[in-house]
N, C-alpha and C positions, 0 to 999 in steps of 0.2 A: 914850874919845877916840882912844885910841892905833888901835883897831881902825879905828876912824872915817876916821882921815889914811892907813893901810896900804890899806884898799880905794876911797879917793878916788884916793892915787896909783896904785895897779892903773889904774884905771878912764882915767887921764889918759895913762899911757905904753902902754893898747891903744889909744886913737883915736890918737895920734901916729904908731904902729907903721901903718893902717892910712889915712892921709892919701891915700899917692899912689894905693897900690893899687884903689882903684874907680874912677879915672880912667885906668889902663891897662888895666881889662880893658873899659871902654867903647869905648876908643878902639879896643881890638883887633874888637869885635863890629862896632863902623864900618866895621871895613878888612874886614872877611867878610862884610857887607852890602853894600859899593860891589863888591866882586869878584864878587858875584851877581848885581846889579844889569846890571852892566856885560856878562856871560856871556850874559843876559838877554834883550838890547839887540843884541848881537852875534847872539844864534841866530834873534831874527826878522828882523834884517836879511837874514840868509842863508834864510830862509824866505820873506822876499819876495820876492826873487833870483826864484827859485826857483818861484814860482809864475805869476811874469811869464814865466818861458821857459818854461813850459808851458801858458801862455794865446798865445804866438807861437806854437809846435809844434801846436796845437792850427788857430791862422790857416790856419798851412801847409798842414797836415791839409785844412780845409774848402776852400781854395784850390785846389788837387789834384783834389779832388772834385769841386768845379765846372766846373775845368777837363775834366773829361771828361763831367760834363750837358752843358757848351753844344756840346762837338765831337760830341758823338749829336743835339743838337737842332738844329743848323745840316748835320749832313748831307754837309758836304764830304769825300767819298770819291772816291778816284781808283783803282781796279785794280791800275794798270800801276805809279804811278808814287808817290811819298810825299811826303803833307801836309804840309810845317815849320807849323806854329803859331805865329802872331805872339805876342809877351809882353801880355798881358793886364792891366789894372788891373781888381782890383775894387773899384768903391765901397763906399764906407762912411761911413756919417752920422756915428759914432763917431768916426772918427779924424780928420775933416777934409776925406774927400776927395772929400767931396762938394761943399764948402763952395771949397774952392781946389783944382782940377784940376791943378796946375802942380805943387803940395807935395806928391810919390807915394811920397816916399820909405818913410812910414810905413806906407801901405795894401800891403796881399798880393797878390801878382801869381801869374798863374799863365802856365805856356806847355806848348802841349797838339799833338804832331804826332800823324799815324793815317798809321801803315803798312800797305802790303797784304802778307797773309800767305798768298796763292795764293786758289785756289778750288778748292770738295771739289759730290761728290754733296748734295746739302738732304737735307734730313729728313726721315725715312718720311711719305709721307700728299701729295708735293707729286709731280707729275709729274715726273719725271727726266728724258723727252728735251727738255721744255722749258724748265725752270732752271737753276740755277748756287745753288752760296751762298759767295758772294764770304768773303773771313775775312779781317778786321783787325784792328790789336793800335792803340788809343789811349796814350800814353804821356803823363801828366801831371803836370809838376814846380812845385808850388807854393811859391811863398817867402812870408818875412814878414823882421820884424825880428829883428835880434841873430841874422841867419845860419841861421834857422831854415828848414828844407825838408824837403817832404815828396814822393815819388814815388809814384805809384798807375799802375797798368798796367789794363788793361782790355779784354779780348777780346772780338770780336764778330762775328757774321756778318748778311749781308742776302740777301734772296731775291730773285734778279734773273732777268729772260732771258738764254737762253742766248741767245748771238751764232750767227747762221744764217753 
């Protein structure tokens, strides 16, 4: 018996020894769980961020681009003297502005001038005392939101009569 009460008492002052300790180091693994967590939380908000300004920069981008299709498809060329480009909206089904014309704020604008850059000899194969090939530079500055812009330059020449 004697043995019996020595390894009963062992047995009663190690669980007493060990009461709080598995509730400290739980609660430690909680606090290095929520600070992961939270690390987590933080780096795809910054990855959202993040990939919105780069679907704007992206707007801009296409804005830009467009901007210099429509000034080669409409054509307005002057020689002498230089295009200003009015500010442009483009629509967009997506954002609205299709929907409420007046709300632009959100849709990508672009503004697009074409300077004349003198006139040279055309290009072998084209009669030279009868042509010209007039040269202009398109200049188009697209925006979007959160500031985003993008510039595209674009040179170009047309085959005209020469002026008698």
């Amino acid at each position: 018996m004697n043995t019996r009460n020595r390894i009963h008492r062992l047995q009663q002052s190690a669980r007493t020894a060990q009461r709080g300790a598995a509730l400290v180091v739980g609660m430690i693994l909680l606090l290095i769980l929520t600070l992961l967590a939270i690390s987590g939380m933080s780096t795809s908000t910054t990855e959202l961020v993040m990939a919105g300004n780069e679907q704007f920069q992206e707007n801009a981008f296409q804005a830009a681009e467009t901007g210099i299709e429509r000034t080669i498809t409409t054509g307005n060329f002057n020689a002498v003297a230089e295009v200003p480009g009015a500010q442009i909206t483009l629509p967009s089904a997506d954002r609205g502005c299709l929907a409420d014309p007046a709300n632009t704020q959100r849709c990508p604008t672009y503004t697009a001038t074409v300077r004349p850059r003198g006139s040279s000899p055309p290009p072998p194969g084209y009669s030279l005392d009868q042509f010209n090939a007039e040269n202009f530079e398109i200049e188009s500055l697209g925006t979007s939101v959160r500031g985003a812009t993008d510039t595209h330059v674009q040179g170009l020449f047309l085959i005209v009569p020469k002026a008698n």
